[in-house]
N, C-alpha and C positions, 0 to 999 in steps of 0.2 A: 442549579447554577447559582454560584457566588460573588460576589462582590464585595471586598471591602475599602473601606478609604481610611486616612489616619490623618491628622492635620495638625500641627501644632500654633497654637493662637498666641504671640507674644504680646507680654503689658496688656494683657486684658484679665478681666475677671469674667469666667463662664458662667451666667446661670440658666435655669431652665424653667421654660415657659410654657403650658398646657405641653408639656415631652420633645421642646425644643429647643434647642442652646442657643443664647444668645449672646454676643460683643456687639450689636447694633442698639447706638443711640438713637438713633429716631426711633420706635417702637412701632409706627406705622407700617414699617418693612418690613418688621422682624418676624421672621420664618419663613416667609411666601415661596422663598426657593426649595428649603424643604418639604413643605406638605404639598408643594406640586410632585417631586419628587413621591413622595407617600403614597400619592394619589396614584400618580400612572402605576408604581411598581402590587397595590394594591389591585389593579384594575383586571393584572394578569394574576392573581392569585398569590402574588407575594407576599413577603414583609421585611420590614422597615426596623432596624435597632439603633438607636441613636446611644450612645455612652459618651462620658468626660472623665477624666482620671490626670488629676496633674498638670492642667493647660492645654490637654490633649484632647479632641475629636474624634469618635471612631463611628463612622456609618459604615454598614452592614447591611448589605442588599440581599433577598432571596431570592428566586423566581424560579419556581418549578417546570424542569422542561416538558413540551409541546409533549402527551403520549409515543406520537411517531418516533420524536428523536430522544423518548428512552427507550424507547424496543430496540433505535438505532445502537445505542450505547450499548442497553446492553448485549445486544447480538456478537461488537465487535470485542465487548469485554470476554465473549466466552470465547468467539470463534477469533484468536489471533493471529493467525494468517497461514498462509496455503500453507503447506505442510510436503505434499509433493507431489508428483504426477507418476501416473506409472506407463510406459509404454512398452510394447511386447514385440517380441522380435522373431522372424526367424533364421536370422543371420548375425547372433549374440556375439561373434569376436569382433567381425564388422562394426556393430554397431556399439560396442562398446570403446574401440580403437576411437571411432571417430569422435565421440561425446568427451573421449580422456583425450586423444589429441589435436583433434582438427579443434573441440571447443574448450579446450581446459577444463572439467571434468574432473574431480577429486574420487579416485574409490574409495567410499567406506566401507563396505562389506560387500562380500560374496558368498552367497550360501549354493554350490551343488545337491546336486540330489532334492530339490525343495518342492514337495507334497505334489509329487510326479513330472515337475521340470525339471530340465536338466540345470538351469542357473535360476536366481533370485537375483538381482544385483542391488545394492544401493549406490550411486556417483551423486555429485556434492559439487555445486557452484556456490560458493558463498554460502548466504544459507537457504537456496533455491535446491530441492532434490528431484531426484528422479530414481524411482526402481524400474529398473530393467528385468524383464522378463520373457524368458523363452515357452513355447507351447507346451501343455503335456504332450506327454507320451502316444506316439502315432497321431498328432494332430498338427496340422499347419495354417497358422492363419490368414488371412483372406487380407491383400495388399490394399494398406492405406492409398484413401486417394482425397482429393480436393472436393471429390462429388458425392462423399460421404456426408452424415450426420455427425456431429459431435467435435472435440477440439481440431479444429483446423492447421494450427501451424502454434509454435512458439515464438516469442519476438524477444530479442534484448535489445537493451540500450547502451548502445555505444558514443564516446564523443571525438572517436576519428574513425570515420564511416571508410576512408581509401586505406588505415593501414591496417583495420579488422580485415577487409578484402581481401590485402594482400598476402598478408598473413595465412589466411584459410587457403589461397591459390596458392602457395608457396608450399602447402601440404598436399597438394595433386589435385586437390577434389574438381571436378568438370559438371558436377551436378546444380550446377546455380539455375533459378531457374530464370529467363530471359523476360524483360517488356520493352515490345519495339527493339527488339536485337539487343538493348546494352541489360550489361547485370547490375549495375548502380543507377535506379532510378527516382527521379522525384514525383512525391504525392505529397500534397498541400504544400504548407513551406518546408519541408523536411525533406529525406533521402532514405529508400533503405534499399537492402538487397535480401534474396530468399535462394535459399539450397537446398537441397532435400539428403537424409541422415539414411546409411541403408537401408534400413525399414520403412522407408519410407514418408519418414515426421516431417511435417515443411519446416525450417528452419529460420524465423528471420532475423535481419538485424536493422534498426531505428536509429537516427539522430537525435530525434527528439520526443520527449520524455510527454510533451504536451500532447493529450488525444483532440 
């Protein structure tokens, strides 16, 4: 982690005193800001470059981050960001209809015949994906439920929670799922509502963005 600063000193003359610049005429003061300065950035393992070039100042801080938050960095420098989810279906026009029209859904490829399913699919939100995928050959998979292990539902964020609503019910779907009777409800200061996709996915949709 870096830090620089730059300052321009007018009508003064810079010099330098045990590696510190000075425009202060008392001398008694001169430096005490920087080599406090020195001191703390030294304390964490840092250092400290002080330069003048032309009436100009340039401090130059280093401070090497914490191990944790370079394992942090670099994790997020390799791994940058989900890439896509894949969910499997056994009712692939279904569930493709709904992903392309009930939620906007871009196709970008479809492969038939794909190392014994009948479809591969890739659809495209942005740049959120999803492969869609049908069972091999003579097998049917065992329906998604809420009392399973593993991802539970999808969420997006929305910032007009009643015309997302209206929008998906104005495409038929009746599969929203209910709390205390209504399909728009609130948790913490927010709203959202949840549907479930043929195969099963729970579906949901957020106002807000804050967890």
């Amino acid at each position: 982690m870096g830090k620089g600063y730059n300052r321009k000193v007018d009508d003064a003359e810079i010099q330098m005193e045990d590696g510190i610049p000075s425009t202060t005429k008392d001398k008694r003061y001169h430096g005490c800001g920087l080599n406090s300065i020195k001191n703390t950035v030294k304390k964490y393992g840092g250092s400290v470059t002080i330069s003048t070039t032309k009436g100009w100042l340039e401090l130059r801080i280093l401070i090497p981050l914490p191990k944790a938050y370079q394992e942090l960095a670099e994790r997020i420098e390799r791994m940058k960001k989900v890439h896509h989810i894949c969910i499997q279906t056994n009712h692939y026009k279904e569930s493709l209809d709904f992903y392309r029209t009930v939620l906007g859904f871009e196709l970008k490829k479809e492969t038939p015949d794909f190392h014994g399913r009948d479809y591969n699919t890739w659809i495209s939100l942005g740049d959120f994906m999803i492969e869609l995928q049908t069972p091999k050959k003579k097998e049917i998979f065992r329906k998604c439920g809420r009392d399973q292990e593993g991802i539970v539902h999808i969420c997006f964020y929305t910032e007009d929670m009643e015309e997302e609503y209206r929008a998906i019910k104005e495409k038929g779907i009746k599969t929203f799922l209910k709390k205390n009777g209504e399909d728009i409800y609130k948790v913490g200061d927010g709203r959202l509502f949840k549907l479930e996709a043929p195969e099963g996915t729970v579906i949901e949709f957020r106002d807000k963005t804050e967890i």
